[in-house]
N, C-alpha and C positions, 0 to 999 in steps of 0.2 A: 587562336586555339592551337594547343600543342596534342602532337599523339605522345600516349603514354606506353611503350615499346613494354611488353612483357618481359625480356630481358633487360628492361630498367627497374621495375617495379621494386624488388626488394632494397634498391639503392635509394627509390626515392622514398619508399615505406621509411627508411631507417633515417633520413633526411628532414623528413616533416613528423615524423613521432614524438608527440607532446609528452612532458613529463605524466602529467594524470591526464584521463580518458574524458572527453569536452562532452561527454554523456553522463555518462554516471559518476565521474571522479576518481576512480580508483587507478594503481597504477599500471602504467601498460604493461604487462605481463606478454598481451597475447594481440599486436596491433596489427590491425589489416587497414589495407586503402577503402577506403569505400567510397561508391560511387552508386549517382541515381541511374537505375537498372532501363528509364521510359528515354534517359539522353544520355547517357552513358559518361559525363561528366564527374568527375572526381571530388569529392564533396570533402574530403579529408583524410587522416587516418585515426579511427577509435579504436578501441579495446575489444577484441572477437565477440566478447560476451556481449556487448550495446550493438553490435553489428546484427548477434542474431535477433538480440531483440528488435530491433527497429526493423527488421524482415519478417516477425512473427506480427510485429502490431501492423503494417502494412498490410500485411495477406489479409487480416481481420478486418481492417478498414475497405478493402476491396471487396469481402464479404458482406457486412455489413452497412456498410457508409456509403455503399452507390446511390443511392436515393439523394443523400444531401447536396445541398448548395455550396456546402464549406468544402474548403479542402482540408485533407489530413492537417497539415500544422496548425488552420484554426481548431480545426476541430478538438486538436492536442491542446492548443493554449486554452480553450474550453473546458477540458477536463480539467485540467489543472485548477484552473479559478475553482470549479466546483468543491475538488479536492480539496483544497487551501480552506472551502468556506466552515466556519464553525454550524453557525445557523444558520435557517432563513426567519422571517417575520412568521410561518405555520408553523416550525417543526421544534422553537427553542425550546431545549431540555428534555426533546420527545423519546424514547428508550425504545428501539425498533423489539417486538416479540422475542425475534432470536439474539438481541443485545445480552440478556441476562445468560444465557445459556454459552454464548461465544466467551464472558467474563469469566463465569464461572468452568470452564476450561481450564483457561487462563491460570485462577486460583488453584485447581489441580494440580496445577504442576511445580506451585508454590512449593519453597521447605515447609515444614510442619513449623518451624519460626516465625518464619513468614506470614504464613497462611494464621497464626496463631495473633502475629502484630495487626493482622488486618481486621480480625472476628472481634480484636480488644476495642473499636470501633463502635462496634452494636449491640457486645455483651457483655458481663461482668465476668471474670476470671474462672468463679465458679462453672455458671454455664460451657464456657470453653474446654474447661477441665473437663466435665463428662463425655465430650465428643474423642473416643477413643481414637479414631483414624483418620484420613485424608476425605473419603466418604463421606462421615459425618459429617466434619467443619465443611465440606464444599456445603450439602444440604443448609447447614446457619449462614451460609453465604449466601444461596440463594434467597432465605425466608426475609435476611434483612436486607437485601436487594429490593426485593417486592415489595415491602415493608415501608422502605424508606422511598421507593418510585412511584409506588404506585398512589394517584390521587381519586378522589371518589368523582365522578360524572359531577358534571354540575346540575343542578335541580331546576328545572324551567319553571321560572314566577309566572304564576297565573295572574 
């Protein structure tokens, strides 16, 4: 094990700085040493922006995550999986309450083209035509959201 002399640091930052950031990819603009804060062992150098993140998600898993068995990195490669999954066997094609509401955001802030190519979708040209503004068309985006989502209960056979 080597010490890392604070009057070396900038010479070895500049020494071990990867073309792109081994966190989020982007290029190093802004690279710091970083190291685990519990051994003080030098872990690499990233991009300042992945540094504060992995200090934000840290503090959060210290907040949060004392109870578990995992450690952060399972814990991390855990989300991930999830993140990654499309469905599970309960939930395929399920539209969460706030799903239509977060789209139709989305649609807001579409061009009036745009927004016009997507309603050509669920209406005839007509109907589209009388929606005068961004307002309107979002409203025929919601109905034919609902429209096209929404399925009836099933009916229990007696």
């Amino acid at each position: 094990m080597k010490y890392l002399q604070q009057k070396n640091l900038a010479a070895y930052r500049k020494q071990f700085t990867p073309v792109k950031c081994p966190i989020l990819g982007v290029d190093m603009t802004h690279p710091v040493v970083d190291h685990n804060h519990d051994t003080g062992l030098v872990r690499g150098v990233i991009d300042r922006n992945s540094n504060q993140m992995e200090g934000k998600i840290l503090r959060v898993w210290q907040r949060f995550g004392y109870e578990s068995e995992l450690t952060l990195p399972q814990a991390l490669r855990r989300l991930a999986n999830y993140l990654d999954r499309r469905f599970s066997e309960y939930n395929e094609g399920v539209i969460h309450p706030s799903g239509i509401r977060d789209r139709s955001r989305k649609f807001k802030r579409f061009t009036k083209d745009h927004q016009v190519e997507v309603l050509t979708g669920f209406y005839d040209e007509k109907e589209i035509a009388e929606a005068k503004n961004s307002a309107q068309r979002t409203l025929m985006y919601q109905k034919a959201l609902r429209r096209v989502l929404w399925t009836p209960p099933q009916q229990e056979k007696e």
